[in-house]
N, C-alpha and C positions, 0 to 999 in steps of 0.2 A: 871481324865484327858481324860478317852478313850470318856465320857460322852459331853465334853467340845469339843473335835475335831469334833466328832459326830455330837453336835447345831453347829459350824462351817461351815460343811458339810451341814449340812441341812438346811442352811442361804442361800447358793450359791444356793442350788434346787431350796430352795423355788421362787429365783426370777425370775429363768428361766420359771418355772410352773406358774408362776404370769398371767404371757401374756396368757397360757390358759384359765387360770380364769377372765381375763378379757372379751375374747373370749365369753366364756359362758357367763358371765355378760349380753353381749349386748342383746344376745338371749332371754335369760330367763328374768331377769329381763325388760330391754329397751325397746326391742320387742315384749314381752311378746309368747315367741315363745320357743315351749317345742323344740329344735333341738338336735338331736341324730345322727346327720352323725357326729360331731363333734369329736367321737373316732375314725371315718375314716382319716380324713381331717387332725389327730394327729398324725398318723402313714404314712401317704400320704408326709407331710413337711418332714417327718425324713427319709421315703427312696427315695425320690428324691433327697433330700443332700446327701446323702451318696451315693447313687450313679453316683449323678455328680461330687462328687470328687474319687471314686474308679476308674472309669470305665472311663472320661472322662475329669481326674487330671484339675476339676474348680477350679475359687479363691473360698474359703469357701465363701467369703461373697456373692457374685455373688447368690453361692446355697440358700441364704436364701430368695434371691428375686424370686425365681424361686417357690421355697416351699409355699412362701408368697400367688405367684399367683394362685400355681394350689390347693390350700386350697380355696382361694376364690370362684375360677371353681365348687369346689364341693359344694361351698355352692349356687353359681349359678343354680347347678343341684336340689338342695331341693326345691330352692324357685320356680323351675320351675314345680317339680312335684305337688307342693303344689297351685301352684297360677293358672298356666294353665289345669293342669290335676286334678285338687278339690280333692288331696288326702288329707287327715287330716295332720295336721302339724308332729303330734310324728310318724307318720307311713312314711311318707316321708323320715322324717330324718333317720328312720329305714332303709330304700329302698337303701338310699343311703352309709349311713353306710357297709350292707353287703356287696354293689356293690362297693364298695373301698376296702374290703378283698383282693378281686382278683384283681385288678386294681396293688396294693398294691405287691402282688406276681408276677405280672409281669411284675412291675418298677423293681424291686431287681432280681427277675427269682429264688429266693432263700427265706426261712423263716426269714433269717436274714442277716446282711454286716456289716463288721469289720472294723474299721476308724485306727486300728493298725496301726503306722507308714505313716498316712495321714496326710498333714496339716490342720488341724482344725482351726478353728478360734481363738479358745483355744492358739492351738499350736505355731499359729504365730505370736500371742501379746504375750507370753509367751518366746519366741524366741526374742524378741526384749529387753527383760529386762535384770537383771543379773542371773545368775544362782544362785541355791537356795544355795550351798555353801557360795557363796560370800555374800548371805545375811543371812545366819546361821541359814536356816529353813529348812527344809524337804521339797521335790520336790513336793508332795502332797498336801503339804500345800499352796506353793507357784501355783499350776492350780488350788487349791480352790479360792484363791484372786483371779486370773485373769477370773475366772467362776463370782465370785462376781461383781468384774469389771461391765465385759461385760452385765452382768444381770440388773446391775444401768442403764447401758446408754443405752439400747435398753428398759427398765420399763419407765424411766424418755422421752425418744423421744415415746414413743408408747400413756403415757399419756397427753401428748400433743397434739401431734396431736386427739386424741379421744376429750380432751377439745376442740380444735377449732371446730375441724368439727360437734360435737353437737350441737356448738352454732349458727350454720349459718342457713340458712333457708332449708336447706336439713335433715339439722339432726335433726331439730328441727320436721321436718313433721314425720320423725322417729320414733321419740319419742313419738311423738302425736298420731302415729300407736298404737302403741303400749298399750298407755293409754286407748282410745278412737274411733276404728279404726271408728265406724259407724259419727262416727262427723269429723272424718279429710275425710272421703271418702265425707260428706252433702258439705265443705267446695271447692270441686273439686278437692281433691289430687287422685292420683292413689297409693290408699297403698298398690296393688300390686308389682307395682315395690319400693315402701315403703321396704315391705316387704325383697325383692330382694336383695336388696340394702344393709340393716341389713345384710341378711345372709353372704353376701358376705365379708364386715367387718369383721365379726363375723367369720368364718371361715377362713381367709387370717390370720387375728391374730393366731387363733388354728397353722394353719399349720407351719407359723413361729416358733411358740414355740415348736413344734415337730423337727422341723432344728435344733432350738438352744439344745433342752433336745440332742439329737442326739450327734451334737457335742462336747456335756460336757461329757457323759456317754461311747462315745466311739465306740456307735455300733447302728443301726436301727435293729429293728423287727418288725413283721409283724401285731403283737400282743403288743406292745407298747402302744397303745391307747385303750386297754380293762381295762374299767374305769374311763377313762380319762374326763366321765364326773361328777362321783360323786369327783373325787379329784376338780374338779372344783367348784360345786357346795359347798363343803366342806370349800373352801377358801371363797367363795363367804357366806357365811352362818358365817362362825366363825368372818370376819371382820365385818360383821353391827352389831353381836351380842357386839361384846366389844366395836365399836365406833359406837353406837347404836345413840348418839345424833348429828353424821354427816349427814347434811341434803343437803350441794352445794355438784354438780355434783366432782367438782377436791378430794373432800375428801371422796369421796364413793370409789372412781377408787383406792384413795392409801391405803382404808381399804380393798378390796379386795385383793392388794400385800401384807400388814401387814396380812390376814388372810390365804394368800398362807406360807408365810414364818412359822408364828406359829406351821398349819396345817403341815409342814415339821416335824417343832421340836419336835412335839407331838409325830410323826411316830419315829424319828430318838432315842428319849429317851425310848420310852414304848420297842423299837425293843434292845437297850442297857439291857433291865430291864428282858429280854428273851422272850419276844413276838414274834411267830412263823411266816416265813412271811407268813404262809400259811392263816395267820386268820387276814393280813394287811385288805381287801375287808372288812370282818366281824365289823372288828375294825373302821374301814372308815366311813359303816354304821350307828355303834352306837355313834362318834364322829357328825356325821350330824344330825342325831335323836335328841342327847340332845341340840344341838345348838340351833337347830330350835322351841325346845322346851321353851325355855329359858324365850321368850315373852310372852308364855301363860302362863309359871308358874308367871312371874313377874304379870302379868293383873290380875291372882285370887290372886295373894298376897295382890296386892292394893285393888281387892273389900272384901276382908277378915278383911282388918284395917279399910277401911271404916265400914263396919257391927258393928265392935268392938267399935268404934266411935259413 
């Protein structure tokens, strides 16, 4: 049973985590863009939420627009060290990363902020239902559903909008950056602000999901987003490995939330099974190692049957 509440629990994560790993999607894969402010911009969404509902009793949902924005900001700030100042991409993203630490400790003024007794967003669709007596389940269980909930409808609007906007002529030069950049720049695009443009997506979504992880869990930290890009990378890696033959863009985006949610359940069973959290990072590692492995082992399987042939 404890194993069963646990995949439960780590259903509701996985979705909110989704939108990070979409975030990265854009970068790494789309853009082809190694971005590493991304642990900033994760921890940037989650203490701006929580601190405009501590300190200056916001509507929750309000904070998430705010987080949205100033995730983007920093991703504005990569693409500017990067496009105007010719730093390298992963050093950039590094630059920016550290310089949201502090940022980060000065939005909060503190390591961490307690949503104890806040309205969450959580809290106020939760607020609006019946109590979990009345529906004969445990309080826990019932802010798991409504984590779940909320996680549906902000994955399902998030993928939508990613689907349009790829498909237009903006997103499409994007993508073409990304591919190809010396052919979209022959073509007359500016994949600088190409560029730009990616991060800032790409980072609006991170910071988002840092609001939402924020709101479910109860509390921002300062250090909430150390990691935050292999967990991403990890969702993003485990969905194309098992829906390996999804090839349209709307079925990539829902195997990266199917690979968030898994990636959950993988942590939330081995951690049941006594896995220390101290070796989660370790474990994270070799979880993305065999993933990514996976293809190459399949490619010498098949020229091994052919030999044999």
């Amino acid at each position: 049973m404890n194993i069963v509440m646990a995949i439960f629990g780590a259903v509701s994560q996985g979705l909110t985590w989704a939108i990070l790993a979409l975030g990265v999607y854009l970068t790494f894969r789309i853009l082809n863009f190694a971005d590493m402010s991304c642990e900033g911009s994760f921890a940037l969404g989650g203490s701006i939420s929580a601190v405009l509902m501590v300190n200056f009793q916001w509507n929750p949902f309000l904070t998430l627009i705010v987080s949205t924005l100033a995730g983007a900001a920093a991703g504005a700030v990569t693409g500017f060290l990067h496009t105007r100042l010719k730093i390298p991409a992963i050093l950039s993203g590094i630059l920016t990363m550290i310089g949201l630490y502090s940022v980060n400790l000065r939005v909060m003024g503190q390591a961490n902020t307690s949503l104890i007794g806040q309205n969450t967003l959580i809290m106020m669709i939760k607020g609006l239902l019946p109590e979990a007596k009345e529906l004969g389940i445990k309080d826990s269980t019932l802010q798991t559903w409504v984590t779940m909930g909320v996680g549906l409808v902000f994955i399902f609007a998030v993928i939508m909008i990613l689907y349009w906007f790829f498909g237009t002529e903006i997103g499409c030069c994007i993508r073409a950056t990304g591919n190809n950049e010396a052919m979209v720049r022959a073509q007359g695009v500016n994949t600088d602000k190409m560029k730009i443009l990616g991060l800032l997506f790409s980072n609006g979504l991170i910071g988002l999901s840092g609001a939402l992880v924020t709101q479910s869990q109860g509390y921002a930290d300062v250090s909430m987003g150390v990691g935050a890009i292999v967990i991403g990378l990890a969702s993003i890696v485990i969905g194309e490995v098992l829906l390996l033959r999804v090839k349209n863009f709307a079925g990539k985006l829902i195997a990266i939330v199917v690979g968030s949610i898994i990636y959950r359940i993988i942590i939330a069973v081995v951690l049941q099974f006594g896995l220390a959290t101290d070796d989660l990072k370790l474990f994270t590692a070799i979880v993305v190692a065999l993933a990514l492995s996976v293809p190459v082992l399949k490619s010498k399987k098949g020229m091994i049957r052919k030999e044999a042939r």
